[in-house]
C-alpha positions as a LaTeX table, in Angstrom:
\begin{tabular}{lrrr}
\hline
Residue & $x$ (\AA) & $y$ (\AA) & $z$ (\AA) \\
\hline
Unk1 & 98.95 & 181.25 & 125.41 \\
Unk2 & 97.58 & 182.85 & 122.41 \\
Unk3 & 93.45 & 183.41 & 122.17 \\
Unk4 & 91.72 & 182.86 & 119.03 \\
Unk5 & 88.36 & 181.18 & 118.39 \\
Unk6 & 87.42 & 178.58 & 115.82 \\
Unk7 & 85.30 & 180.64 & 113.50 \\
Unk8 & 88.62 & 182.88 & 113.03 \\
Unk9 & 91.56 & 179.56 & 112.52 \\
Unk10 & 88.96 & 177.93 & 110.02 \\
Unk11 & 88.60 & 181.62 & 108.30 \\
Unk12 & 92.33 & 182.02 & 108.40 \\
Unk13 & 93.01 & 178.57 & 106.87 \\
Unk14 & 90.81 & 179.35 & 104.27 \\
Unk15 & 92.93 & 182.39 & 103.03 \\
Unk16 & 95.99 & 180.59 & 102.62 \\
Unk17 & 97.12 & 179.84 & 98.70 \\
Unk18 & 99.56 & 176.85 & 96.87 \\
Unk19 & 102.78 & 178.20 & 95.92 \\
Unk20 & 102.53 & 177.78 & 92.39 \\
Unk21 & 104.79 & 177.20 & 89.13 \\
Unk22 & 103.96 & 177.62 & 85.73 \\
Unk23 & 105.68 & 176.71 & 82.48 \\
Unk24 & 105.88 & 179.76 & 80.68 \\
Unk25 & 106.27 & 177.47 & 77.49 \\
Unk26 & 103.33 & 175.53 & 78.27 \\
Unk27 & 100.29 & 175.08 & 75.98 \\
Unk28 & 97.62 & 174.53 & 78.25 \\
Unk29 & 95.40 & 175.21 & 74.90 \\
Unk30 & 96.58 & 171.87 & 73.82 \\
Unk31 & 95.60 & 169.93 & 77.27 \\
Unk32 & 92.33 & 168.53 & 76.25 \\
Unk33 & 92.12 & 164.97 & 78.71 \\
Unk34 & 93.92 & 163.84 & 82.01 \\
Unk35 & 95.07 & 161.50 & 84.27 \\
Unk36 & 95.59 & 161.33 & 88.15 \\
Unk37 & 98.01 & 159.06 & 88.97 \\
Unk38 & 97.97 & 158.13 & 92.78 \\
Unk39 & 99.98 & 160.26 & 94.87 \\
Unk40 & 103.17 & 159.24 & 97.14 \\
Unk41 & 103.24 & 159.34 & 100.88 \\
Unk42 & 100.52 & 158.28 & 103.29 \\
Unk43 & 97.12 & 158.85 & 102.06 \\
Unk44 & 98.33 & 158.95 & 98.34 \\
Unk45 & 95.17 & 156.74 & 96.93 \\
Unk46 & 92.57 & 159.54 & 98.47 \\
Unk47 & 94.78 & 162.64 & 97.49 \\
Unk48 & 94.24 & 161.55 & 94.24 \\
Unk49 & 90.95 & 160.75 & 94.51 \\
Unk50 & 90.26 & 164.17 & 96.20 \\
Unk51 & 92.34 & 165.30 & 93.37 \\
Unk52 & 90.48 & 164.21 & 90.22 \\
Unk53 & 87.12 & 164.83 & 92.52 \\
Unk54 & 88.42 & 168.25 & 92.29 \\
Unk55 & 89.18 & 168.57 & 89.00 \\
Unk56 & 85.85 & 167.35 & 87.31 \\
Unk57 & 84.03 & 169.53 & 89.33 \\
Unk58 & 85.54 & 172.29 & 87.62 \\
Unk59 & 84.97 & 170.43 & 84.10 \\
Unk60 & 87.57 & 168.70 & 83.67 \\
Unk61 & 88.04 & 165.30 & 80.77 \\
Unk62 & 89.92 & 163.35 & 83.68 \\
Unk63 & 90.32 & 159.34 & 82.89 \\
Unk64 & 88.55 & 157.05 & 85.76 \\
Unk65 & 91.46 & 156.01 & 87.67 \\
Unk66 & 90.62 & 152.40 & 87.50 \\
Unk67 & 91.36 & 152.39 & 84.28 \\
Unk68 & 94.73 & 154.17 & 84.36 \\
Unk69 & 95.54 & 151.59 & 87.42 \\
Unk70 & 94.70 & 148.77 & 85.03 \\
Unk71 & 96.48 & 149.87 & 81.93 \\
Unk72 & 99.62 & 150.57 & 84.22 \\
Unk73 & 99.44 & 147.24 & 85.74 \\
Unk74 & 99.21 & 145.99 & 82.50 \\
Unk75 & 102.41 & 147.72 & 81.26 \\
Unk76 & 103.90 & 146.95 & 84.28 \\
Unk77 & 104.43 & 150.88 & 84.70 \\
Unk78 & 104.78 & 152.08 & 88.74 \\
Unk79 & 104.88 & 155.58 & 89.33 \\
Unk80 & 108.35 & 156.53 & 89.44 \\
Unk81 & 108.89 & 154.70 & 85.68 \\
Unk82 & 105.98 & 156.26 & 84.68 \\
Unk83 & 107.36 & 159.18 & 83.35 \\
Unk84 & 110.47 & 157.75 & 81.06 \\
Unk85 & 109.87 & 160.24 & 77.95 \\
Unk86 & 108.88 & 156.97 & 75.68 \\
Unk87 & 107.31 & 155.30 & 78.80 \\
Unk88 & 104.91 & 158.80 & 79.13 \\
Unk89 & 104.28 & 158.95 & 75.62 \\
Unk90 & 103.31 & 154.87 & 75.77 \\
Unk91 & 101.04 & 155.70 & 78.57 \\
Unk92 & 99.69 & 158.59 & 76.86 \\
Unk93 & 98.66 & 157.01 & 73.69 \\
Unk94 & 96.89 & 154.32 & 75.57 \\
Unk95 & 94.89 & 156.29 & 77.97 \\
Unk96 & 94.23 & 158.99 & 74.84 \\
Unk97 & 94.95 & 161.79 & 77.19 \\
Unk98 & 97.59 & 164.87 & 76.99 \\
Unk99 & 98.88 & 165.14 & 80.50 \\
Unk100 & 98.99 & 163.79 & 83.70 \\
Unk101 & 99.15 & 165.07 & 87.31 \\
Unk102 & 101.43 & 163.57 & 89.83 \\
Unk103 & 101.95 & 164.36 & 93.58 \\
Unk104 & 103.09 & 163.83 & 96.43 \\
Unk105 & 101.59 & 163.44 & 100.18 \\
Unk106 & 104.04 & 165.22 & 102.32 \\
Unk107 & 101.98 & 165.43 & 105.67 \\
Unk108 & 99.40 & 163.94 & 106.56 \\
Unk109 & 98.26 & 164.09 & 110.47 \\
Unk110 & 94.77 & 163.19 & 111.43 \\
Unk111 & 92.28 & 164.68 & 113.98 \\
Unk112 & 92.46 & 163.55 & 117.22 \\
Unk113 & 90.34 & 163.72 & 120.36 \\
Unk114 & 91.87 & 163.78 & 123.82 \\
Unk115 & 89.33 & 163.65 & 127.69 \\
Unk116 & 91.42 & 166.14 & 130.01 \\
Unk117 & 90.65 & 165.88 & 133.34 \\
Unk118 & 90.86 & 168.30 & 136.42 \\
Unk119 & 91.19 & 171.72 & 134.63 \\
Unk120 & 89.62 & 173.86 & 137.32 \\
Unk121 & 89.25 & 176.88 & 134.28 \\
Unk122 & 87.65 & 174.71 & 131.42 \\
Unk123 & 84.80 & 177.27 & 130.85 \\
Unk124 & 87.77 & 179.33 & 128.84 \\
Unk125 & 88.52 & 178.02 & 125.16 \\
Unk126 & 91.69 & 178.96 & 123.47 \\
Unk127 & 93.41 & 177.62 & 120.36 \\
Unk128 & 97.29 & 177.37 & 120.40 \\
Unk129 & 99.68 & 175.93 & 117.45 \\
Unk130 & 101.31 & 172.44 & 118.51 \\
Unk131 & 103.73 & 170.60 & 116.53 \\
Unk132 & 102.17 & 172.19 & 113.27 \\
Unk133 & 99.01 & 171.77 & 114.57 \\
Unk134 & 96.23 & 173.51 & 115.93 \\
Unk135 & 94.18 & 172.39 & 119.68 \\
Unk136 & 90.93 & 173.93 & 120.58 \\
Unk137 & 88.58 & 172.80 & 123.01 \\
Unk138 & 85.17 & 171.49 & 122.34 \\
Unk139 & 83.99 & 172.15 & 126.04 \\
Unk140 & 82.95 & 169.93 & 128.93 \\
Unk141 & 81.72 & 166.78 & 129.92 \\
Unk142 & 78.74 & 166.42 & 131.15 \\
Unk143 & 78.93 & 164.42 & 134.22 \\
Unk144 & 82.49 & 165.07 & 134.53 \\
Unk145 & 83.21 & 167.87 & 136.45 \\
Unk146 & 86.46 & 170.24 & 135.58 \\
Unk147 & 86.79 & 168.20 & 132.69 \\
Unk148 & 86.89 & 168.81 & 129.26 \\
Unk149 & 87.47 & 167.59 & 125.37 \\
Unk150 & 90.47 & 168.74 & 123.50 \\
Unk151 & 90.76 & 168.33 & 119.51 \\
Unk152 & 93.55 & 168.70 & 117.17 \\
Unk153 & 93.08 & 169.43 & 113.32 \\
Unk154 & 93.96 & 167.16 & 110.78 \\
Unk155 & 97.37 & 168.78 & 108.77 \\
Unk156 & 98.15 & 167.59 & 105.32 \\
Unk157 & 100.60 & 169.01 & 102.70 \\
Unk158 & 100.14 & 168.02 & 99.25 \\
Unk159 & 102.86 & 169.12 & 95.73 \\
Unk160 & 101.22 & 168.14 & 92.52 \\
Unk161 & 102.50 & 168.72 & 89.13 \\
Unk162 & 100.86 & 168.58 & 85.98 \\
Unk163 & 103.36 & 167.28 & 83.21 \\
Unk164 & 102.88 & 166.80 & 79.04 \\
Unk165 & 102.96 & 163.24 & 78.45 \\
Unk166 & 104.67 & 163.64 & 75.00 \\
Unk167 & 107.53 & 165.97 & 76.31 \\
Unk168 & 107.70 & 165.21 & 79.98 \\
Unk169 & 107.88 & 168.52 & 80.49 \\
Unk170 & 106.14 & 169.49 & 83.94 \\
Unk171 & 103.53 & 172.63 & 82.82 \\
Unk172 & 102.24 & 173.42 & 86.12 \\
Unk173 & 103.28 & 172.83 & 89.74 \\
Unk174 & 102.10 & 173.23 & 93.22 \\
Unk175 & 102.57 & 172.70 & 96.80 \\
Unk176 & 100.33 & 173.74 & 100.01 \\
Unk177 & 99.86 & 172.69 & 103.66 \\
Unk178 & 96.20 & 173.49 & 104.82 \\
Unk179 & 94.14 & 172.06 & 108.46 \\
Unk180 & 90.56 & 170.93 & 108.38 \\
Unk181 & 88.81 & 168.76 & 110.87 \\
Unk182 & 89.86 & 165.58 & 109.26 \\
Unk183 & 92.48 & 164.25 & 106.54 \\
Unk184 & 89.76 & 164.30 & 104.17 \\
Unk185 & 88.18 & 168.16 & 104.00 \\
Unk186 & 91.76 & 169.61 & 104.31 \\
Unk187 & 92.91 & 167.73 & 101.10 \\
Unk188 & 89.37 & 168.89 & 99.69 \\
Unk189 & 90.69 & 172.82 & 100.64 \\
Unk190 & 94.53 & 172.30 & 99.11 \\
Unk191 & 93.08 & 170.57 & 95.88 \\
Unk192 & 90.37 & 172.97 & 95.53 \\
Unk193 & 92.85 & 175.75 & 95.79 \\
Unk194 & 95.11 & 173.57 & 93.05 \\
Unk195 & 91.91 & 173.24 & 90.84 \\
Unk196 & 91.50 & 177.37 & 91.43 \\
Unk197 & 94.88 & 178.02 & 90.35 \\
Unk198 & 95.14 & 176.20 & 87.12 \\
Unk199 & 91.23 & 177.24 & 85.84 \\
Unk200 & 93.34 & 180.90 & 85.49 \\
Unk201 & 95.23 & 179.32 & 82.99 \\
Unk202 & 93.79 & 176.01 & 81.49 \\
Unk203 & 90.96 & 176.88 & 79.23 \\
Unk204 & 89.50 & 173.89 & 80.05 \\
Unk205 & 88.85 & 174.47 & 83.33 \\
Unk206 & 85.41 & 176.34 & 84.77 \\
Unk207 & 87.44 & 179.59 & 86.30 \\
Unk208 & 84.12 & 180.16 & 88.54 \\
Unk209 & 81.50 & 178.15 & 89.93 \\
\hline
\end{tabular}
């Protein structure tokens, strides 16, 4: 079993980077305002929630998503008509913005907490990969002897695309897997590393903080 301690798996996670797409026609000049439509797959509401949280934080013109929500209910729009070329200019025109990202929740495995009982060597902590996971032990119990807690990370994958609502031409797309301690933070450190990625090439965007 391979040896590795938390410090290093959270450091390690931290280095990884979306594979990422670009338009080399795109305009990103002319990208002024956007929406976040809610993402598909488990967890799709708070991805793109995380998502526009994200996004503003870097400066972004991003439309609440309560109003997007009621103007598509209104036009009877779901997300996979959304982006008809008239429907995405329709929406477009009535939300007053340029483009609009889209996504979808591939993975998304929360953190879990197991009590294991009668491991005569739980003074040693190791981290191993299971099922696209990672396990690491939190240490004993007290009052339990030769006991111990065991965690898992919380795995999500995330692919996003930003697309022109006049053309429906997609200008920017991206896809990562990333683990943090719960669903939440590691869609924080895949749309953080979205929001990175398109600051280099949306003037918009705040390239540092």
């Amino acid at each position: 079993m391979k040896r590795i301690s938390l410090p290093l798996l959270l450091l390690l996670s931290a280095c990884v980077t979306p594979n990422v797409a670009v338009n080399p026609r795109a305009d990103f000049s002319a990208v002024k305002r956007v929406a976040v439509m809610s993402f598909g797959g488990p967890n799709g509401e708070l991805a793109a929630d995380v998502m526009t949280q994200s996004l503003l934080a870097r400066g972004a013109d991003v439309v609440e998503r309560q109003r997007l929500n009621a103007v598509m209910e209104e036009q009877r729009l779901t997300a996979s008509t959304a982006f008809d070329p008239s429907t995405a200019k329709q929406l477009g025109r009535l939300l007053g913005v340029d483009a609009i990202f889209v996504g979808t929740v591939g993975q998304s495995t929360p953190q879990a907490s197991y009590l294991v009982s009668g491991a005569r060597d739980s003074r040693r902590t190791t981290v191993t990969q299971v099922s696209g996971g990672s396990v690491y032990s939190e240490g004993g119990v007290m009052g339990l002897p030769d006991s111990q807690i065991l965690s898992t990370t919380a795995n999500v994958s995330l692919v996003s695309r930003m697309v022109d609502v006049q053309t429906g031409a997609v200008l920017w797309a991206a896809s990562m897997s990333y683990e943090g301690f719960d669903v939440s933070s590691a869609m924080n450190g895949i749309t953080e590393a979205f929001a990175r990625s398109l600051a280099q090439i949306w003037p918009e965007l705040i390239l540092q903080r």
